[in-house]
C-alpha positions, 0 to 999 in steps of 0.5 A: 157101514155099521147098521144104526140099530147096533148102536141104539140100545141104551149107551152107544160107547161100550166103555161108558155102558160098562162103567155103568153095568150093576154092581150092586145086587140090591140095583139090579133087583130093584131094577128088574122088578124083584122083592129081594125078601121073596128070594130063596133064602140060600140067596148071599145079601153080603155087602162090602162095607167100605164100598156099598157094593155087593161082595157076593160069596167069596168076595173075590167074585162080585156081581156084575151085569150089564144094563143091556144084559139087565134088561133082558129079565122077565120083570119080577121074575125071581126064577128067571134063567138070564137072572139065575147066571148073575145073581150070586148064591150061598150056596157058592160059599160052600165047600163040595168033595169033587169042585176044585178052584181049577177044575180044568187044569189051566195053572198046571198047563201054563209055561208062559205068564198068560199062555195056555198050552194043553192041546196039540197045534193051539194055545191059549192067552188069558188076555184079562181077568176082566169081564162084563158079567160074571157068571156065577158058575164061571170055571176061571172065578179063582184063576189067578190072573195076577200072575198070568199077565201076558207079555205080548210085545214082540220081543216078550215071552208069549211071542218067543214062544209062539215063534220056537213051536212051530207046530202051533197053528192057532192063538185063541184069545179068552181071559175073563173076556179079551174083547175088553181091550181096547182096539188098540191093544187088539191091534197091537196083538194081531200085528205081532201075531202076524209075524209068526208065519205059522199062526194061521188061525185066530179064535175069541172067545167072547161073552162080551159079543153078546151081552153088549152089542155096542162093542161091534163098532166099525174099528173093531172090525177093521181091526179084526181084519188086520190079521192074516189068517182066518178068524173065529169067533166064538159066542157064549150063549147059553139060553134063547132069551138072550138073542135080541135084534140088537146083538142079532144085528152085530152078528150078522154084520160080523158074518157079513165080513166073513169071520166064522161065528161059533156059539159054546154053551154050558149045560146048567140047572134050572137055566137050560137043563131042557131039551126044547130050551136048548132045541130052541137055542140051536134054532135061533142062534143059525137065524143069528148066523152062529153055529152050534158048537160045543154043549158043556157039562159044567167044569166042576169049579169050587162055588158053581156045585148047585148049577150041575146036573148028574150025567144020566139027565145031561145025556137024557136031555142030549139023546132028545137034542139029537132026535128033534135036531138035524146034525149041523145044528146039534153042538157037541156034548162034551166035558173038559176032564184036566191032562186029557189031550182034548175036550172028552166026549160024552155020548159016542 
């Protein structure tokens, strides 16, 4: 049985605590505590006139925080680093030589509507173009996802092309966030996967897992163990802070089933450019069962420039990573450069 306590926290169904996430950048200051005339001038007070909600900069990037994700800001702390991802900045309106709105090189990369092939033996699916949160250094917040819808019936584009590579042993599922399909729609996927031989390995990629712990229910992971092979799943977690008894307990139960957990983070001004923060991270993401795998340099997206670091400080803050970790808790520094056959390493 699912343990109680993942249920416990705020909204039980996870639909309904999404349609209750923050959209409105006045809300969730007033709820964490925060006078919004003490923020840092650079901070957007743009709102949509004919909604009340908060645009953001951009207005095709608006904010959006879950309330359990909410809750894990130090009350009336302006400069808190959970805050620093969501809270949209007008910084984010301006235009910087070297960021471009697809800094990685997806659209050029896309054969099929939604289906991603740059790397040899795997590809992969933008599911949604939605997401829980959106953070505000997010390298898709310009993907065109009108365009990439995924046609994943039996008979549809995705899987006639799955079915002619052979060679493509994994389907990683991202979006936005996959996990915001329901488990009926999951589990039409994962059937359908299933009848491609070849398909052995299937990986999520979920910022979801943790910032709204009441998406592990025991459907979901019934539906998970539909698929045939083995499944992956990896965690987006970029600060200690946002590992609580709450999504500690959906992961264990996730480990306990046997799916492998995996954590990818991204390397970010003033959230965790600290070797000690992310020292920390690794530690308590093994207590929560998940291992350490990638420490992304930012994917210089338009509207996230002020988020980066120079790559003498990444690799200075890495080399003492690397000093005060032991190897299997040490994730691998790397940056995603577009047409490169897989992600570059930046310290040998």
């Amino acid at each position: 049985m699912t343990p109680a306590k993942v249920f416990e926290f705020q909204t039980p169904d996870w639909k309904l605590a999404i349609a209750e996430s923050f959209r409105n950048q006045g809300e969730l200051l007033e709820f964490c505590e925060i006078d919004s005339s003490g923020l840092d001038l650079n901070r957007s007070e743009k709102v949509r006139p004919e909604t009340g909600r908060e645009a953001g900069p951009g207005h095709d990037f608006p904010l959006r925080v879950t309330r359990y994700f909410a809750s894990l800001i130090e009350k009336g702390n302006a400069l808190d680093p959970l805050l620093l991802q969501v809270l949209p900045d007008a910084r984010e309106l301006e235009t910087i030589e070297g960021y471009s709105r697809d800094p990685v090189g997806d659209r050029r990369s896309m054969p099929v509507a939604g289906l991603i092939h740059k790397y040899h033996g795997r590809v992969l699916l933008t599911l949604t173009g939605a997401c829980p949160i959106h953070c505000r250094y997010c390298f898709r917040r310009h993907f065109p996802y009108q365009e990439a819808t995924v046609d994943y019936n039996t008979d549809g584009e995705v899987m006639k092309y799955l079915s002619r590579h052979k060679e493509i042993r994994e389907v990683i599922l991202s979006g936005g966030d996959p996990l915001m399909l329901s488990d009926q729609k999951l589990a039409k996927l994962i059937v359908n996967l299933n009848q491609v031989a070849h398909i052995r390995l299937l990986r999520i990629h979920s910022r979801l897992l943790s910032v709204l712990p009441q998406r592990v229910t025991e459907t979901f992971i019934e539906t998970l163990k539909q698929f045939n092979g083995k499944i992956i799943l990896v965690t987006h977690i970029n600060h200690p802070h946002e590992i609580t008894e709450f999504n500690r307990s959906a992961f264990q139960l996730l480990s306990q089933q046997g799916f492998t957990l995996l954590n990818q983070a991204v390397l970010l001004k003033q959230i965790n450019n600290s070797a000690q923060t992310l020292v920390d991270l690794s530690y308590k993401l093994f207590a929560a069962h998940i291992m350490p795998y990638y420490l992304h340099r930012l994917d210089k997206v338009q509207g996230a420039a002020h988020f980066d670091l120079p790559a003498k400080e990444s690799h200075r803050i890495y080399r003492k990573m690397r000093s005060r970790l032991p190897g299997y808790l040490l994730p691998e520094l790397v940056e995603e450069i577009a047409g490169r056959p897989s992600k570059t390493r930046c310290i040998q």
